[in-house]
BATI-329381 format. One line per 3 residues: their letters; for each residue z, x, y of C-alpha. Coordinates in Angstrom, 1 decimal. Layout:
BEGIN
a = Z/X/Y; ...
***
This chain:
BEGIN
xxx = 0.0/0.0/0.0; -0.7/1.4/3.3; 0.9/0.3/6.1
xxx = 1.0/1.6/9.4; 3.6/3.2/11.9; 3.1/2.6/15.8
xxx = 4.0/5.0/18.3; 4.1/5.0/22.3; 2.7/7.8/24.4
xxx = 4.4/8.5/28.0; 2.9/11.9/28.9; 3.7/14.5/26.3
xxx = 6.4/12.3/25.1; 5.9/9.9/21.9; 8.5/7.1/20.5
xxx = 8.5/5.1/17.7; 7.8/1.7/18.1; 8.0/0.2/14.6
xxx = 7.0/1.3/11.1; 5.7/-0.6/8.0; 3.3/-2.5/9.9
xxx = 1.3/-4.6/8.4; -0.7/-6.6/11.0; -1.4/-6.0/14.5
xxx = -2.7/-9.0/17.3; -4.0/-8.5/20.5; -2.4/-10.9/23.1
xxx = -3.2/-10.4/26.9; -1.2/-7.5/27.9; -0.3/-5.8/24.9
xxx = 0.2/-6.0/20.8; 2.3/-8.2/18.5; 3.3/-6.1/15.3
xxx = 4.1/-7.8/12.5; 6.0/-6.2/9.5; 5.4/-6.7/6.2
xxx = 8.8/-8.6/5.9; 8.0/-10.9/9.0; 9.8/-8.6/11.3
xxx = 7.8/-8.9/15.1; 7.8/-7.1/18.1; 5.5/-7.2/20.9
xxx = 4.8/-4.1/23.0; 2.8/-3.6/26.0; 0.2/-1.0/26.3
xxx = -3.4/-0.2/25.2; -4.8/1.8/21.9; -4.8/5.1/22.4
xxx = -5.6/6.4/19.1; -6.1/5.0/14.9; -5.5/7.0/12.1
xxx = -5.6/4.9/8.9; -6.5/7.7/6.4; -3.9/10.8/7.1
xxx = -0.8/9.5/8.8; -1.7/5.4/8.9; -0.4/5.7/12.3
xxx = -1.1/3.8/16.2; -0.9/5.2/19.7; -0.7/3.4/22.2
xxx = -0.3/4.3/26.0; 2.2/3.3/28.0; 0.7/1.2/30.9
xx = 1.9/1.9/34.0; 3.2/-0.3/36.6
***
């Protein structure tokens, strides 16, 4: 099974979001991630990079205000 860990980029700096994801939705100003267990969060910020081979990992950038 490969599910996904997200990641947010400020700078140099990167943060876990979430891991185990399993589904990701666009919705206006950011992304709703949805676990595999039915865990959510929503996160604001735009795709920054997609690895789904190697790491099975998402970067997004921090949008700033």
């Amino acid at each position: 099974m490969c599910l996904s860990t997200v990641y947010i980029q400020s700078g140099d700096q990167r943060t876990k979001v979430m891991q185990d994801v399993a589904q990701m939705e666009y919705d206006q100003e950011g992304y709703l991630l949805m676990g595999l267990l039915g865990d959510q969060k929503f996160v604001k910020g735009t795709i920054k990079s997609v690895d789904f081979v190697d790491d099975h990992t998402v970067v997004l950038g921090k949008e700033e205000d």
